[in-house]
N, C-alpha and C positions, 0 to 999 in steps of 0.2 A: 504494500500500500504506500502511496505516495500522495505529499499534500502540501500546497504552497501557502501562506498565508499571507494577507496583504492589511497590515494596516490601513483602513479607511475611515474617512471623517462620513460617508455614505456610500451605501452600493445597493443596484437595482438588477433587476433580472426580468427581464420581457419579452414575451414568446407572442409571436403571431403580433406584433403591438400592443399588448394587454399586458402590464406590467403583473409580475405573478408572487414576486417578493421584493420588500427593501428593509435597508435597514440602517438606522443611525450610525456615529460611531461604535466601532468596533472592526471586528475581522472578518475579511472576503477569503473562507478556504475552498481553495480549485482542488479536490481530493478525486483519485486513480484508484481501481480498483485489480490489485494483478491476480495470474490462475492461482498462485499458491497462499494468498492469505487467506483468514481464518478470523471469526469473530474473536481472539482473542486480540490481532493486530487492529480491531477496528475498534476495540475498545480502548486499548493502549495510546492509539490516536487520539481517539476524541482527550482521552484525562491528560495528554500532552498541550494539544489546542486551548483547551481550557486553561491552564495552568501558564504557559509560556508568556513570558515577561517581554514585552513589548515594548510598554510605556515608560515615562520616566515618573518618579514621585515628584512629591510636592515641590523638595528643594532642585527639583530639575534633575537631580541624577538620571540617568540615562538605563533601563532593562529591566526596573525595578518592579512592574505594576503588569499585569496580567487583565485578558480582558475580563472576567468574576471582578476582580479590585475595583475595575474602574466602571462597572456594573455597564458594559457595552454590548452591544448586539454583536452575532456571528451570523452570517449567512454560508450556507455550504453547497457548493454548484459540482455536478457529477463532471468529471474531464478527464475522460480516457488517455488525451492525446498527450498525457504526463507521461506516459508508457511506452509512449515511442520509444525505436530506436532507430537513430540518423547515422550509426559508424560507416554505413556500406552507403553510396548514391547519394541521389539526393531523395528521393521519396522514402518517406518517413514510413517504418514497420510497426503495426500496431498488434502485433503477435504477443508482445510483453501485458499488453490489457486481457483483464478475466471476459469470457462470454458476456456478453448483455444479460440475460435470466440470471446467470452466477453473480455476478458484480452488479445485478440490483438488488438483490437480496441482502448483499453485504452492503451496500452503500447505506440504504435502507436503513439496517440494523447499527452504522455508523453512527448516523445523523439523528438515531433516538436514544444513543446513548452521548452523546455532547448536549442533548435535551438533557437527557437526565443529570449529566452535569450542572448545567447552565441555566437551565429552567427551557419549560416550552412557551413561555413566550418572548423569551430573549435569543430563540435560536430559528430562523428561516431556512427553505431550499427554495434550489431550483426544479426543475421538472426534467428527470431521468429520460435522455435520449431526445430529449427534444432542440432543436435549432433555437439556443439560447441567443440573446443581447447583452450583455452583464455589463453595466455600466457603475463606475465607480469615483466617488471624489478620495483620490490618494492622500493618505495622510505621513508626506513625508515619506526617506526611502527605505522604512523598515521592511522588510524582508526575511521570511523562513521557509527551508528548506525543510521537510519531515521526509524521514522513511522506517517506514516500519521495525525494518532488521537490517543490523551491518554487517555487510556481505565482507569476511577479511578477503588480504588478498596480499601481494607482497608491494602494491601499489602505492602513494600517500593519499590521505583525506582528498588533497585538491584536485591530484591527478582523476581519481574514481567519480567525485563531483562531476570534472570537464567532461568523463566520457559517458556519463549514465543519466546526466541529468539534465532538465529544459528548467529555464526560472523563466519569470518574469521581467524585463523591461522594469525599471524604477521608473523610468521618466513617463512612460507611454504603456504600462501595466493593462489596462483594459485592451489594451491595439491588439498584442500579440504576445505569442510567446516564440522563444527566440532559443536554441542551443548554448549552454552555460560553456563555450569555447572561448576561452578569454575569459572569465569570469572576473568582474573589477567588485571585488570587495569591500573600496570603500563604499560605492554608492548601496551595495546591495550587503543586506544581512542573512550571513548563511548560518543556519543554526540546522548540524546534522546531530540526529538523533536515534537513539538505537532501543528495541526493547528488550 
């Protein structure tokens, strides 16, 4: 399982014109569902997303506050295309993503347990499989990387990041997403996590 978080001061989600979720500040997570997770990797998520220090406290420190602290919204949008893999061509392999039936089930079961963290009225989706719009006011270029389990390997953190993993855009987050090749650190916050 894989899952990006995007600090936002707002984020909407609108299918067909009909907007179908928003939500204040808080966190826009774009979460992947792959064949061999398990509802224990989707619960691990959600109490990570919950929990993960984003904001800065009062005296401005910086990673202190967590969206719970700062009592913020989370919206959670289903996106396979985390699972791509770009090493070979250029057309993206989406062989790394679970079945559609399999990885709604799990998504599903995801997005009701960060409910149950969070509360059900503090926690939004999107609409599984549908031609989403997900529009966002970015708040600043915080940035998190999540994945499930850390795959060793004799590689380092950064190198496995550049080849396994797609982020977000700081500047243009809503636009696209983009291959973490080059990854610039300062603007983007990578925070790899393991269960």
């Amino acid at each position: 399982m894989k899952a990006i978080l995007q600090r936002v001061l707002s984020s909407t989600v609108t299918v067909n014109g009909q907007t179908v979720s928003a939500i204040g500040k808080g966190v826009l997570v774009l979460a992947a569902i792959g064949p061999d997770d398990t509802k224990k990797d989707a619960e691990t998520m959600a109490s990570k997303i919950v929990k993960m220090r984003l904001w800065p406290d009062e005296s401005g420190l910086n990673w202190k506050k967590s969206v719970q602290d700062i009592e913020g919204e989370i919206l959670c949008v289903s996106q396979f295309t985390l699972m791509a893999n770009t090493r070979k061509g250029t057309k993206p392999d989406f062989h790394g993503a679970a079945k559609p039936e399999v990885a709604k089930e799990l998504y599903d079961y995801f997005v009701s347990r960060v409910r149950e963290h969070h509360g059900l009225d503090r926690v939004k989706d999107g609409v599984f499989q549908a031609m989403m719009q997900v529009s966002l006011v970015n708040d600043g270029p915080n940035l998190g990387h999540h994945r499930d389990r850390y795959e060793s390997s004799e590689e380092g953190f950064l190198e496995q990041l550049q080849k396994r993993y797609w982020s977000v855009d700081a500047s243009t987050a809503g636009d696209y997403l983009r291959y973490a090749n080059g990854l610039d650190v300062r603007s983007e916050l990578v925070s790899y996590l393991s269960t």
